[in-house]
TORKOL-4160 file (C-alpha; in steps of 0.2 Angstrom, whole numbers, padded with zeros to 4 digits, m for minus):
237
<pt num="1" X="0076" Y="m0563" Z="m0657"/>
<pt num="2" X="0078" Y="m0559" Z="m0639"/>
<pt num="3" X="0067" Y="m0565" Z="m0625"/>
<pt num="4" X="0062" Y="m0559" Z="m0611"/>
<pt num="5" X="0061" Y="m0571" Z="m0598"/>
<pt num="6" X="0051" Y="m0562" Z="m0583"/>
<pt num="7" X="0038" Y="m0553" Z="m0587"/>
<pt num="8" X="0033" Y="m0536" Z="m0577"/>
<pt num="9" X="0022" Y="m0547" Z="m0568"/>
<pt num="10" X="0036" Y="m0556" Z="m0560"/>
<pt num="11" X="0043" Y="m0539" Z="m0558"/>
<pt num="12" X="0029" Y="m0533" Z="m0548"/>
<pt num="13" X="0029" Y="m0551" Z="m0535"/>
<pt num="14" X="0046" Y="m0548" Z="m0533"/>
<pt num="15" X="0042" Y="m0533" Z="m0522"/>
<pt num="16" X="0035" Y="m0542" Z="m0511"/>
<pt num="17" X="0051" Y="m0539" Z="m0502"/>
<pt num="18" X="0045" Y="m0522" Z="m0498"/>
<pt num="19" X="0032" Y="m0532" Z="m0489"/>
<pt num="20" X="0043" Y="m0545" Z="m0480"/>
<pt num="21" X="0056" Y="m0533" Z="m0473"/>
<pt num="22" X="0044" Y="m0526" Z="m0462"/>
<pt num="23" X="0043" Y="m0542" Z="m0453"/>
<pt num="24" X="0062" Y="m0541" Z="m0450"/>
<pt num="25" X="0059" Y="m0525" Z="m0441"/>
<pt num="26" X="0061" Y="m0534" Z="m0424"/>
<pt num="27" X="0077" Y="m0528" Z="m0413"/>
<pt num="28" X="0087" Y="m0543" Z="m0416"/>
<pt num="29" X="0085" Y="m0546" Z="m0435"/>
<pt num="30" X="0091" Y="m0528" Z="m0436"/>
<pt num="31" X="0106" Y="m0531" Z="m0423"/>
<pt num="32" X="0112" Y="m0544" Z="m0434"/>
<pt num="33" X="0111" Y="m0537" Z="m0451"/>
<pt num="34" X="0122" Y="m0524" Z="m0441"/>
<pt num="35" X="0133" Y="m0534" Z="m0439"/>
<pt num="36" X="0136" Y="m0541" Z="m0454"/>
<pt num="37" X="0135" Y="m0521" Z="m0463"/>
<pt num="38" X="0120" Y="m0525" Z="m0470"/>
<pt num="39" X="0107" Y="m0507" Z="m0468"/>
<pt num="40" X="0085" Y="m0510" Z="m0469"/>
<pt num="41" X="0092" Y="m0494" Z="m0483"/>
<pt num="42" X="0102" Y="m0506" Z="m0493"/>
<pt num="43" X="0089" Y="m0522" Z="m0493"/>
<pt num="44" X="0077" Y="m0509" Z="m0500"/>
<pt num="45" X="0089" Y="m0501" Z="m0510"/>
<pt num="46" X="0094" Y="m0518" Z="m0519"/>
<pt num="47" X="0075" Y="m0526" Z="m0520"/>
<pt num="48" X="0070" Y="m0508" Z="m0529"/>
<pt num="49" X="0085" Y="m0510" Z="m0542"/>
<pt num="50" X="0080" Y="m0527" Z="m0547"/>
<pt num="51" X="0062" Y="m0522" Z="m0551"/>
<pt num="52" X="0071" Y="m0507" Z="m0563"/>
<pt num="53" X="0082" Y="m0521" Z="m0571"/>
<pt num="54" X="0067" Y="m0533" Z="m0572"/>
<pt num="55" X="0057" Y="m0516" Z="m0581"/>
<pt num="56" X="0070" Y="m0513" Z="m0591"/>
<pt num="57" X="0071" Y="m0531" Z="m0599"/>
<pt num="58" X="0053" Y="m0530" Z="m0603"/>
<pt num="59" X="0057" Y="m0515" Z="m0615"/>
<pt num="60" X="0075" Y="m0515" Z="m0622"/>
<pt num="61" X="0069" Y="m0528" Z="m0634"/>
<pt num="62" X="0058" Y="m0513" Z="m0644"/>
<pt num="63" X="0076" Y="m0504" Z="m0642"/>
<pt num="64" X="0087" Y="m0515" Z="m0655"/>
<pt num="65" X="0099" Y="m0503" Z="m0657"/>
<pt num="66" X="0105" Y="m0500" Z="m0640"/>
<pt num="67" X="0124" Y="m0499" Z="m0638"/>
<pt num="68" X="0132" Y="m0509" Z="m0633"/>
<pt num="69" X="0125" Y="m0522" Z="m0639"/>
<pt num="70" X="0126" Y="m0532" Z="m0622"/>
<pt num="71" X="0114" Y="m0520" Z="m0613"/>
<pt num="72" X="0101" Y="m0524" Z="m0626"/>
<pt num="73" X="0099" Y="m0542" Z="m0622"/>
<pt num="74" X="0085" Y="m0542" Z="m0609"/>
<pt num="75" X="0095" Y="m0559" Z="m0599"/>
<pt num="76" X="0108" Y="m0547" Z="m0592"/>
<pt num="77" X="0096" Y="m0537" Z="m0585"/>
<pt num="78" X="0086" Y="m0550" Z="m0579"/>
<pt num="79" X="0102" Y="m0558" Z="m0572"/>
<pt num="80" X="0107" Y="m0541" Z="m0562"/>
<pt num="81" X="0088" Y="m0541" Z="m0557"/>
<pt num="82" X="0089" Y="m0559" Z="m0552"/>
<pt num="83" X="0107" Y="m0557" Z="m0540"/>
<pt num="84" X="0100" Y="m0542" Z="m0532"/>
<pt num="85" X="0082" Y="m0549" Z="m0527"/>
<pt num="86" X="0093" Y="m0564" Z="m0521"/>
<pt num="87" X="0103" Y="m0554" Z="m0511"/>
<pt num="88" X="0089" Y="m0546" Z="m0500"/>
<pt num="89" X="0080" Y="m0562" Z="m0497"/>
<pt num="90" X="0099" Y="m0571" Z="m0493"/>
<pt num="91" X="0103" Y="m0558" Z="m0481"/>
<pt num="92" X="0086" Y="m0557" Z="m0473"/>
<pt num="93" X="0085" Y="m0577" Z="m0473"/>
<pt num="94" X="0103" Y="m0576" Z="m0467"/>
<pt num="95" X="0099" Y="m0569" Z="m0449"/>
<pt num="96" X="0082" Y="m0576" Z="m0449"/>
<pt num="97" X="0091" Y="m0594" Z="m0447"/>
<pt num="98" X="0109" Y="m0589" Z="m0439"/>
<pt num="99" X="0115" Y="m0580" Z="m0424"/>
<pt num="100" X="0127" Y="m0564" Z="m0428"/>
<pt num="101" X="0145" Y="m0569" Z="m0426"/>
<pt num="102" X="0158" Y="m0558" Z="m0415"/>
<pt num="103" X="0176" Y="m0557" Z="m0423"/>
<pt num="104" X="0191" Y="m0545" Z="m0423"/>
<pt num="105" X="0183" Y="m0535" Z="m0437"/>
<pt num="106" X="0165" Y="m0536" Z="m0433"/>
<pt num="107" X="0168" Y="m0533" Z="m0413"/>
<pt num="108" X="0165" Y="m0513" Z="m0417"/>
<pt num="109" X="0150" Y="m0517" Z="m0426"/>
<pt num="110" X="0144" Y="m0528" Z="m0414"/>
<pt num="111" X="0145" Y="m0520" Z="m0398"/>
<pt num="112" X="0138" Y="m0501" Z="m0405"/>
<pt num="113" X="0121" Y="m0513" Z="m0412"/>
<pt num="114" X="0120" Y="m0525" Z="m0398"/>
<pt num="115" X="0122" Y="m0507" Z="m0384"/>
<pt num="116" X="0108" Y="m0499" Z="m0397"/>
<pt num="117" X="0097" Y="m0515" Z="m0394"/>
<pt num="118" X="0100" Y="m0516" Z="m0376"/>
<pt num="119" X="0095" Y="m0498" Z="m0373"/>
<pt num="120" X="0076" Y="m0499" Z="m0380"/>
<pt num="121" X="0074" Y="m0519" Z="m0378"/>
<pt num="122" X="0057" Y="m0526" Z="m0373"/>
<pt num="123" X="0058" Y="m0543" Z="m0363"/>
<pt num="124" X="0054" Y="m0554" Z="m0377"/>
<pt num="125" X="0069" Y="m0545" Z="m0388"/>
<pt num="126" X="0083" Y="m0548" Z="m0374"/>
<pt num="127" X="0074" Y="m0565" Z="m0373"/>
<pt num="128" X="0080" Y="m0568" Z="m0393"/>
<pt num="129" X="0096" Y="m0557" Z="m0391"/>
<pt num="130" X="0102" Y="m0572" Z="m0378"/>
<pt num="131" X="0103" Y="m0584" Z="m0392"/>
<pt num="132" X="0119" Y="m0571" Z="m0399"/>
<pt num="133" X="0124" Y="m0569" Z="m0384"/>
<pt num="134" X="0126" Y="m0587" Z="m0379"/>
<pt num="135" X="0133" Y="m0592" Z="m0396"/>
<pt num="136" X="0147" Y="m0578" Z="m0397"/>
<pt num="137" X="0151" Y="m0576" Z="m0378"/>
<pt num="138" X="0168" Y="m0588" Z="m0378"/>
<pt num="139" X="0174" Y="m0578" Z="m0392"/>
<pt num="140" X="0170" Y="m0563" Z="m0382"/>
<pt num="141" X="0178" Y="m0568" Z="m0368"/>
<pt num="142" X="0195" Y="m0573" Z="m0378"/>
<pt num="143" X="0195" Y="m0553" Z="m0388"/>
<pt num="144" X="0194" Y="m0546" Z="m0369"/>
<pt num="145" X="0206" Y="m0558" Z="m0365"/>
<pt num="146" X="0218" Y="m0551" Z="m0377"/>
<pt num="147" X="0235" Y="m0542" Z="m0372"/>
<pt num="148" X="0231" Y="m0524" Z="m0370"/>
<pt num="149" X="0246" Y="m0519" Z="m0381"/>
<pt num="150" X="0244" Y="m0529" Z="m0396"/>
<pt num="151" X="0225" Y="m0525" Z="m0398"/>
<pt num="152" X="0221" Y="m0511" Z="m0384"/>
<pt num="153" X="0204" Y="m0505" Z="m0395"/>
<pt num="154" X="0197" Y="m0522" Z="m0399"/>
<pt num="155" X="0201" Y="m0527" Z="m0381"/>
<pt num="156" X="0193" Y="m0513" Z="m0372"/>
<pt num="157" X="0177" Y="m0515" Z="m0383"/>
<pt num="158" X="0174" Y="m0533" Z="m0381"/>
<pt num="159" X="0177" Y="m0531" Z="m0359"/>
<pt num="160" X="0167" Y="m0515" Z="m0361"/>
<pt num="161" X="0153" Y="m0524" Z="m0370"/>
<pt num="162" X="0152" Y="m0537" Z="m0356"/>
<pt num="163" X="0150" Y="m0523" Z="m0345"/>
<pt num="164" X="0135" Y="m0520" Z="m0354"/>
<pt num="165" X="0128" Y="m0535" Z="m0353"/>
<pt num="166" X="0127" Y="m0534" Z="m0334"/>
<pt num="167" X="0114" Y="m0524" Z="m0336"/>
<pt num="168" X="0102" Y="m0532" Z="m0321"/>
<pt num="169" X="0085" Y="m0530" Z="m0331"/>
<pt num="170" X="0093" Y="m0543" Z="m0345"/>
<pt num="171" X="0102" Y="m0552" Z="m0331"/>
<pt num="172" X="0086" Y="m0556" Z="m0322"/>
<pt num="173" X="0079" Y="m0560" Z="m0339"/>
<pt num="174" X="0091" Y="m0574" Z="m0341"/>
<pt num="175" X="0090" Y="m0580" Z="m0325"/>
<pt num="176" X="0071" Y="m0580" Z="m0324"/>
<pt num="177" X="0067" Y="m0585" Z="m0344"/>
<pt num="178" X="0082" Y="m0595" Z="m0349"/>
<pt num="179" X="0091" Y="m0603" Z="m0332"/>
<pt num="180" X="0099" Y="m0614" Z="m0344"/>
<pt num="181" X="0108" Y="m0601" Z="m0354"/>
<pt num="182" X="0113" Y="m0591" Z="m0340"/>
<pt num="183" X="0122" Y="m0608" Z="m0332"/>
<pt num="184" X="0129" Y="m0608" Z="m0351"/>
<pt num="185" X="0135" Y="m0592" Z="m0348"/>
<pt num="186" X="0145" Y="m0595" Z="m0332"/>
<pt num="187" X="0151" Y="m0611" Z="m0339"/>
<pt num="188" X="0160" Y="m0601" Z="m0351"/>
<pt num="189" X="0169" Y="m0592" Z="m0341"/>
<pt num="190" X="0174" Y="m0607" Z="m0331"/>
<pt num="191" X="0182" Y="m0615" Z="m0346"/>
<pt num="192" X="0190" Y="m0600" Z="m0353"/>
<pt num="193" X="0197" Y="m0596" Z="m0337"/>
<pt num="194" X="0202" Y="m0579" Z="m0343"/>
<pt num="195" X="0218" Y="m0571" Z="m0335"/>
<pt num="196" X="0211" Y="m0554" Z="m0332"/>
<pt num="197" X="0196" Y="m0550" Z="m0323"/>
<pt num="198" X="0185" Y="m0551" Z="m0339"/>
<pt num="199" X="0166" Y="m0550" Z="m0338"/>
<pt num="200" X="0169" Y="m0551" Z="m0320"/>
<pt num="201" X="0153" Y="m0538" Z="m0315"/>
<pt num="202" X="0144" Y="m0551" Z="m0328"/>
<pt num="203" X="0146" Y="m0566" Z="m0319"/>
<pt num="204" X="0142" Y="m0556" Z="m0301"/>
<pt num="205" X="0125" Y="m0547" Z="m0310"/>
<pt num="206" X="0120" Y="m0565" Z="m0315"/>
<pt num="207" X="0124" Y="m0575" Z="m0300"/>
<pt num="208" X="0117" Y="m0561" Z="m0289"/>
<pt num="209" X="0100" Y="m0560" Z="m0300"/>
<pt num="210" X="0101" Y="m0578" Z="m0297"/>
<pt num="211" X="0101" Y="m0578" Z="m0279"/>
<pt num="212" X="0089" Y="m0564" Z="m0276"/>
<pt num="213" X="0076" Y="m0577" Z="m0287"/>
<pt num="214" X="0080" Y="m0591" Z="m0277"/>
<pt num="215" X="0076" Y="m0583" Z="m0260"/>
<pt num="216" X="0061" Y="m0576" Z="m0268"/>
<pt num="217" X="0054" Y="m0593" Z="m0275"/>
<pt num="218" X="0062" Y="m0605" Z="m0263"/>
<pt num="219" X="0069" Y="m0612" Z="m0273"/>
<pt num="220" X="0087" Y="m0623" Z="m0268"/>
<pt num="221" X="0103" Y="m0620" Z="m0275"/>
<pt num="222" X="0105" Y="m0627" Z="m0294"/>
<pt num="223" X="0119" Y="m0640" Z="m0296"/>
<pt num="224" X="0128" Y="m0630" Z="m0312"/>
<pt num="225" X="0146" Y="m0631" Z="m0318"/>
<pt num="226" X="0154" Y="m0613" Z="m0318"/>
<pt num="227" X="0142" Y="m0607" Z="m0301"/>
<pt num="228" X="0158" Y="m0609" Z="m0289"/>
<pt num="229" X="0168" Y="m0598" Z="m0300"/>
<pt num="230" X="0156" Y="m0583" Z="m0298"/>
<pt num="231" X="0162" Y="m0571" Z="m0286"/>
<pt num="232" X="0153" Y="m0568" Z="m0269"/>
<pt num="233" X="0140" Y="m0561" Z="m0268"/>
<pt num="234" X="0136" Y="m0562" Z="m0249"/>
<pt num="235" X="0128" Y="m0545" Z="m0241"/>
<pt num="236" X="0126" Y="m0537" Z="m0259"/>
<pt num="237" X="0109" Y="m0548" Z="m0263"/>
């Protein structure tokens, strides 16, 4: 005799996904699952395919005859159910906890979500988009870096997303909100000492946003590694 090991109750809880993705809805949990090629269509499409296998469990024991045999033992089908609701709540739990990572094949991805974000961000999002930034930028840094001729594409995308990023609305929230970060940012570049002129406008929008804040608060200059390397910015404050 087969048994059925979830009930259509357990089923029915188990959409409470539909209720939890919502919460993900924020910029930056959708930038990430971006990047990772993970769509809101596919989280919803996987949680509404393990409720139908969960259903399906529940009743292929008054089928005894299905063929073949293996689809009418209800702990397949709860099994399929099981690794696709594990799946949503993975992926969501996934960029809940971790910062999206840049590479060579996720720099396309990467740039096209984080240039969507950017473009209708609120403060609080380009606040929380920081924490990728901050994570990823050495590796940005090293993609631009890159020969032209042996990766021209990858290379052009990564410098072109720094370009981006001197967007002077999310420069002056980085300076203003997250001083620290921003010195991160600049201490990056000192490090990585890129041979081209790579997120040079980057460093310049943050330095000057940085400037223009001190001569507005009266505040003294900030003792951090990586400020001396920022270009000049005399005259353009």
């Amino acid at each position: 005799m087969n048994n059925v090991y979830f009930s259509i109750g357990d089923a029915v809880a188990g959409l409470g996904i539909f209720l939890l993705i919502p919460q993900f809805l924020k910029p930056v949990y959708i930038f990430r699952l971006r990047v990772i090629g993970i769509g809101l269509r596919t989280l919803y499409a996987a949680a509404a395919l393990g409720f139908i296998c969960v259903m399906v469990a529940a009743v292929v024991p008054n089928f005894p005859n299905v063929r073949p045999v293996f689809l009418g033992n209800p702990l397949v089908w709860e099994l399929i159910g099981g690794l696709l609701y594990a799946t949503s709540y993975s992926a969501l739990g996934w960029v809940y906890i971790f910062p999206a990572r840049v590479g060579l094949r996720s720099i396309t991805k990467y740039v096209r979500a984080g240039a969507n974000l950017l473009a209708s961000a609120s403060e609080e999002d380009r606040v929380e988009f920081a924490a990728d930034i901050v994570s990823n930028i050495k590796r940005l840094i090293r993609i631009a870096d890159r020969p032209r001729k042996a990766a021209a594409n990858i290379s052009s995308n990564s410098e072109s997303f720094l370009q981006l990023l001197a967007d002077p609305v999310f420069c002056r929230t980085l300076v203003v909100r997250l001083p620290w970060d921003a010195a991160r940012l600049l201490r990056a570049f000192s490090q990585e000492r890129p041979k081209a002129q790579v997120g040079r406008v980057f460093v310049h929008q943050i330095t000057r946003e940085w400037l223009i804040s001190s001569e507005s608060t009266g505040a003294g200059e900030v003792d951090w590694q990586g400020f001396s390397d920022a270009p000049d910015c005399r005259g353009k404050a």
